[in-house]
Steps between C-alpha positions, in 0.01 A plus 500: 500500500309643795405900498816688667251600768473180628851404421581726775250416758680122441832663581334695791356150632814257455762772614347553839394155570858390377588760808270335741577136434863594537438685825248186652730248406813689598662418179648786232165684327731533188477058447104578497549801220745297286231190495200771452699661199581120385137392503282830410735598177635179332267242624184624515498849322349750745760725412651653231796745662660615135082501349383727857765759522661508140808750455422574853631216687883483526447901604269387781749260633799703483332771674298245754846343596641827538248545814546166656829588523463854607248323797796267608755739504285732746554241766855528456631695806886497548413483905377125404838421399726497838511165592599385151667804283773341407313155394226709264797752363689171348214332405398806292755621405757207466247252473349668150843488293610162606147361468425647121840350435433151624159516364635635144796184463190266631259588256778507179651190616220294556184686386669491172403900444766741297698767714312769431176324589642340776645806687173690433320200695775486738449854632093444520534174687656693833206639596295357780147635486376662772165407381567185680742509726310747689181281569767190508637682810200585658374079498864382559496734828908530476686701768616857393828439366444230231098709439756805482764396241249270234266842547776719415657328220157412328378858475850675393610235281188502280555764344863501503456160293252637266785770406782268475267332229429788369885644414595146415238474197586893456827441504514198243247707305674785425839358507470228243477738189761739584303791608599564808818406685527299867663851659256660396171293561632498862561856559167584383340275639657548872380880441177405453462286816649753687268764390191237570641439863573876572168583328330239709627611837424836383187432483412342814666758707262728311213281556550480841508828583182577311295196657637597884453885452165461357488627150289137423175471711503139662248354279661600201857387635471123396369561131775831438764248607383244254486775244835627571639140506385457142635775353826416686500160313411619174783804495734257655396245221561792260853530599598163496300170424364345806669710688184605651525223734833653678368850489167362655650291787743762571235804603267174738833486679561799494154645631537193747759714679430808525209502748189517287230575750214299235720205467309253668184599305713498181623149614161376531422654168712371255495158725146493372536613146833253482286211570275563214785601299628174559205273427375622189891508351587155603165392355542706196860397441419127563170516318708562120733221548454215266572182718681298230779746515569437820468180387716542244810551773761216439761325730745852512210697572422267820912448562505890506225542731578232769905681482300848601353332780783224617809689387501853386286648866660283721834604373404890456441520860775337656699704294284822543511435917880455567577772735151525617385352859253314336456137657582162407119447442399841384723461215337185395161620541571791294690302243182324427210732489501710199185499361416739142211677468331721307812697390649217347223416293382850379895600376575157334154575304618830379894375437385172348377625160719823515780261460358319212447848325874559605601143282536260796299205422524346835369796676147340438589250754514783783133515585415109564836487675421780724106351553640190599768643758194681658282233540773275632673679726189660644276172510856352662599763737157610610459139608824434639614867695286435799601113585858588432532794702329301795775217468784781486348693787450805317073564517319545824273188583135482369359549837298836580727789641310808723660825521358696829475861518515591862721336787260527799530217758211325321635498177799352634336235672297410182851498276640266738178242475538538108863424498420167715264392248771551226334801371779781352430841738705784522367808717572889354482808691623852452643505865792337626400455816183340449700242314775379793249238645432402131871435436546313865209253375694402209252634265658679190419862571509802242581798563349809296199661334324177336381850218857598435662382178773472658305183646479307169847485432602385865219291573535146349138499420468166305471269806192658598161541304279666774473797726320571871508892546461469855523908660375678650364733248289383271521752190893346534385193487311576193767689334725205603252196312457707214891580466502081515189390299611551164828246657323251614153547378225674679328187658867441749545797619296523875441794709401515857132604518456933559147393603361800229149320494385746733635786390369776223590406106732833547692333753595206334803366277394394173449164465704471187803601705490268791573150523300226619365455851731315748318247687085486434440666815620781395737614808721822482801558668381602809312172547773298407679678739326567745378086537894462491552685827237280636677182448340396144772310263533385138473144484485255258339085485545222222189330366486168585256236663533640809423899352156652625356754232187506720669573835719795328182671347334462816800665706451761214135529595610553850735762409809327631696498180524629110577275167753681317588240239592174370871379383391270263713187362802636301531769708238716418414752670129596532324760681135431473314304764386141412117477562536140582718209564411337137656824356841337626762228460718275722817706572340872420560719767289763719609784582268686816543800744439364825388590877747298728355316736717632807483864337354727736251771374590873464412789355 
């Protein structure tokens, strides 16, 4: 066996190009980390997870799933919630019940496992991990209800299933032997949850008013939070088994509320210590699994799995969404993606052999059961979300979608040539007025501060994957492309030129902040507008036989017109100038800022 040092440096490798395969090829980064685990453990040997970390593992995994979940929850704001309250209350909170139910008669019934076993697995199978529903989201580009309710329901109802496992093996535990009567496991163990939750909200409020009044300096304010998150899970854990999970989810919410001024930061944070999180467990987990006993699955194993997907969701939600105004469609789209995750896996390692200990035979059958569930459903749903959601209507088309900063008359002009073209464009502005003519052109128009939180809950931001800050002020327009980078990555978000090259290093924005440089000749505002008023206009021309690269770089030369970009085929939107016509296809499309011929110069 290889030297732990370079054990890890294998995990380090195969979890983050697991993340970047899954992120090229637009498919879930988890189907990458299951086949890494598969092939570096059992099949090859590069790692030993039980041989590297010892005693030490299943405490590194409790406590590393603890803040993944913590990190989902923080992006749980109750403002999200408006358009579909009542959907994500019943799928929460009547979809959990009726689902570990279902899920508990499926897997007696046809898995063949004993009650005991059974309802443990039952209550573990209802979570939806948010591990992969959140990148799932993100590639499937669904609107904001149906993002809003699978986003919801995968992040509270992971650790809600985790403790339903939990008291069922607890309760079968401790009840089979007489120690302890039903009363009176259930009273205490309904004052200990309520102690975690009022413990857990306790704490946030108390966080929050220590990270917004200062007591934390800001670069301290990520790694005291990930301290205090810790101990939270471990007291919690204390309390209650697993319970750490609630307690843990409960203060992200809750500090996801109250106005944290760091949140963002934090957000960005634990986004980035989540993602390693996530790579090295799923490798880890997958690496000590001996492929024969998945193997070793037999036709109720496979009868019970194909009910979870076929008959137990389908049927959760359409129970779960009566008296919701969840659509015809929504409801089936819902009803089919339900991916597990990491949770899933990580709890039915740690209940698995506790119920052996505990004299259920069967309970061995809990880990390869729960393997295989993952790797189906998120192999099958990862692959299937997006083309389903397209044929119900429910995800915004593939094409490339341009939010612009700033309605000026040129701005307008240049929304209306990229809606022609079948380009996605929708203009913002902080002033009403400045929006009317945007609104009488048909173009969808929002109005607010594009900063403002307030912004990500009422935008629906998933149609659209880059930015043009486009005002008059360029430190805005910085502030306004780094607010949007870390959306839609740092190379979409465009700026209009503040022409800083000839200006002192103390004048100028830091080029970390600001976004890229909109259009090559780098033209600010006042050019653009100014070249308006003189009869100049947006215009765009499709590549074909008759197209004249040469005449349009020679206009350029003349200083009769600007390349802004290219829309290339699919819809994509590109601003960078092609050099030449060999750098284009038949049907791309050129997008210029031209002098009209019958324009008139002014000043």
């Amino acid at each position: 066996m290889y030297d732990p040092l370079i054990q890890i440096g294998f995990i380090a490798f195969l979890g983050i190009a697991a993340q970047w395969l899954g992120w090229r090829m637009k498919v879930p980064a988890i189907v990458f980390l299951l086949l890494s685990g598969f092939i570096a453990g059992p099949m090859l040997g590069l790692i030993d997870p039980q041989g590297l970390l010892g005693d030490f593992l299943q405490p590194a995994i409790s406590v590393a799933v603890g803040i993944i979940l913590f990190e989902g929850s923080l992006t749980l704001n109750f403002k999200e919630v408006k358009q579909a309250r009542s959907a994500i209350r019943h799928i929460v909170i009547v979809g959990a019940p009726v689902g570990w139910v279902l899920t508990s008669l499926a897997a007696h019934y046809l898995g063949g496992l004993s009650w005991p076993v059974a309802i443990t697995f039952g209550g573990l199978l209802i979570v939806t991990g948010p591990t992969v529903i959140m990148p799932l989201l993100k590639q499937a580009r669904l609107n904001d209800r149906a993002g809003s309710v699978l986003k919801w329901e995968g992040i509270i109802n992971d650790p809600i299933g985790a403790i339903f496992a939990v008291l069922a093996y607890e309760f079968f535990h401790l009840t089979q032997g007489g120690n302890i009567t039903s009363a009176t496991f259930f009273a205490q163990t309904g004052g200990l949850l309520l102690i975690v939750s009022l413990v857990s909200v306790l704490m946030g409020v108390i966080l929050a008013k220590i990270l917004n009044k200062g007591y934390v300096p800001e670069y301290m304010k990520s790694a005291f939070l990930t301290s205090m998150v810790i101990i939270l899970f471990i007291g919690c854990n204390t309390l209650l088994h697993e319970s750490g999970l609630i307690g843990v989810t409960i203060l992200g919410v809750t500090l996801a509320n109250l106005g944290v001024t760091s949140i963002d930061e934090l957000k960005r944070f634990k986004e980035t210590i989540t993602i390693m999180l996530v790579s090295g467990l799923f490798i880890l987990l997958t690496a000590q699994i001996d492929p024969a006993i998945l193997m070793a699955i037999d036709w109720r194993g496979y009868a019970f799995i194909a009910s979870i997907l076929f008959i137990v969701r389908p049927l959760t939600v359409m129970l779960s969404s009566i008296g919701t105004t969840l659509s015809r469609n929504e409801i089936i789209l819902t009803s089919w993606i339900a991916p597990r995750g990491i949770v899933c896996a990580a709890v039915a390692g740690i209940m698995g052999p506790l119920l052996v200990e505990a004299g259920y035979e069967d309970g061995a059958q809990l880990l390869p059961l729960a393997f295989a569930i993952v790797l189906v459903t998120v192999i099958v749903h990862g692959l299937t979300a997006k083309p389903l959601a397209k044929r119900l209507g429910l995800a915004h088309p593939e094409s490339d979608g341009l939010i612009i900063v700033g309605a000026t008359d040129w701005s307008l002009q240049f929304a209306e040539i990229l809606k022609k073209e079948g380009i996605a464009v929708m203009i913002s502005d902080r002033t009403w007025h400045a929006l009317k003519p945007v609104r009488m052109a048909n173009i969808p128009a929002y109005y607010g501060e594009a900063m403002s939180e307030e912004t990500e809950f009422n935008l629906e931001i998933a149609q659209y994957n880059k930015l043009l800050a486009a005002t008059d002020n360029p430190a805005y327009n910085a502030l306004v492309c780094s607010r949007f980078a870390h959306e839609f990555g740092r190379e979409r978000v465009f700026q209009i030129s503040d022409r800083e090259e000839e200006e002192h290093e103390r004048q100028q924005i830091s080029e970390t902040m600001k976004g890229r440089v909109f259009t090559a000749d780098h033209m600010d505002f006042w050019e653009f507008s100014r070249l308006y008023r003189q009869g100049w206009r947006f215009k765009s021309t499709l590549v074909n036989e008759d197209f004249n690269m040469d005449e349009i770089i020679g206009q350029k030369k003349k200083g009769n017109l600007h390349i802004v970009g290219v829309i290339k085929t699919g819809k994509k939107l590109n601003f960078k100038e092609p050099e030449t016509k060999d750098s284009l296809k038949n049907e791309d499309i050129v997008l210029i800022f031209e002098k009209n011929e019958n324009s008139e110069a002014s000043a």
